[in-house]
N, C-alpha and C positions, 0 to 999 in steps of 0.2 A: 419655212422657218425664218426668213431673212424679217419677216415681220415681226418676231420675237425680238429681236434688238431692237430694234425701236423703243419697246413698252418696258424691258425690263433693264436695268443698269446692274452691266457684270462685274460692276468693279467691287461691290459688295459681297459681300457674306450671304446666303441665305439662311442656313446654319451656324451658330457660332459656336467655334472648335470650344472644347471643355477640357483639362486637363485629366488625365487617368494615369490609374500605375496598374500593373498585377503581378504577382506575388503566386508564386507557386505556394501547391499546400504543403504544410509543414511534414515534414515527414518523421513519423517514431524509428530512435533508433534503438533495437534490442540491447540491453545492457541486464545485469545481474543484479540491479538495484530493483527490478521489477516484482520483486520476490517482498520488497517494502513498502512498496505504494499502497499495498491494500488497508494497513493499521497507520495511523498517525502517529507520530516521533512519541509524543508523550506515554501514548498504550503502550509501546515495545517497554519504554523506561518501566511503567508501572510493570508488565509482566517480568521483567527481569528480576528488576526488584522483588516481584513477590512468589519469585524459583527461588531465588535466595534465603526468602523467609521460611519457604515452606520446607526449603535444605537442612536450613539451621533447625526449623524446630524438629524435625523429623528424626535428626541426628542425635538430638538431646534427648529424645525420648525411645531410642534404642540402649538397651542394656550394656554396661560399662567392658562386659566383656566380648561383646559384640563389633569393637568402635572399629575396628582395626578391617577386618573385613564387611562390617555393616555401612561403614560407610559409602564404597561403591555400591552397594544393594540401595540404599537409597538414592544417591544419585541416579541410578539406571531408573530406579520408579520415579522419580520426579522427572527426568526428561523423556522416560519412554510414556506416562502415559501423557504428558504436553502434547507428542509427538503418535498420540494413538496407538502405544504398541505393548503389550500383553503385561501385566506384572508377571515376573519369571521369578520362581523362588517361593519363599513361604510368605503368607499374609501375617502381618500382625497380632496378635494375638489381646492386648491388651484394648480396651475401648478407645481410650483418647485417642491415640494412634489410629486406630481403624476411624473416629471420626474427622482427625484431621486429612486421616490419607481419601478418607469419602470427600468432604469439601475439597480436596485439590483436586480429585477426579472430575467433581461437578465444573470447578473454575474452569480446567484444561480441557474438555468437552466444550462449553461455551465457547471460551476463545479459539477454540480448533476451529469448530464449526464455522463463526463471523468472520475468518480470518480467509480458509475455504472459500467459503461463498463471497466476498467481496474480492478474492483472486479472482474467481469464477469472472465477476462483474468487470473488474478490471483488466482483464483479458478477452472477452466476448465483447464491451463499448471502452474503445480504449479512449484517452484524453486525448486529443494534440493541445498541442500548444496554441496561444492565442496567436489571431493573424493581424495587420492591421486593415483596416475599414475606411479608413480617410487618411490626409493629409499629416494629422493632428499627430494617432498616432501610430503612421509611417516616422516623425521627428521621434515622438517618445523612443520606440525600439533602439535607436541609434543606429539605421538603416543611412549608408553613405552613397 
């Protein structure tokens, strides 16, 4: 090997060093907001708002002597069946009523369902958060 110094000059580089970083992966932590991720801000606003709507009218079209205890009965129907759970008590008797109380069933069915299922999704591929990739944005994060 005494013949390799000769031909090769060690005072170089053969390789030249590159800078790198690495970053562990992000890790999820459990929190109780997990229960929100699966609808976007504005769905929750619209569905709130439209228990409200379907509160008020539901209430206005219960009979005047009704109001007093008919009102928890409606409440319990507007959030039991949101919440998939049995109307308890007597149904409606009148139309309009039985057709708004069908359309809310339909709406809170739908949204149960999307809501379900994109839990489902959002718990089986969860998201992490972004990592960075280069230099660029290792500076954007405000990594020190």
């Amino acid at each position: 090997m005494p013949h390799m110094l000769e031909e090769f000059e060690i005072t170089f580089f053969i390789e030249p060093s590159t800078l790198a970083f690495t970053m562990a992966k992000p890790v999820l932590k459990p929190n109780w907001q997990s229960l929100f991720y699966p609808l976007q801000t504005d769905v929750w606003g619209y569905v709130a708002a439209t228990v409200i709507l379907v509160f008020i009218v539901l209430l206005m079209m219960k009979p005047k002597e009704d109001k007093g205890h008919g009102a928890w009965q409606v409440m319990r129907q507007v959030f039991g069946t949101l919440l998939d759970e049995a109307i308890h008590g007597e149904l409606p008797r009148k139309s309009s009523t039985r057709l708004v109380l069908t359309s809310w069933m339909i709406f809170s069915f739908i949204v149960g369902t999307v809501y379900r299922s994109n839990l489902t999704a959002c718990l089986t591929v969860p998201t992490y958060p972004t990592r960075a990739e280069n230099l660029a944005d290792l500076f954007n994060m405000g990594v020190k």
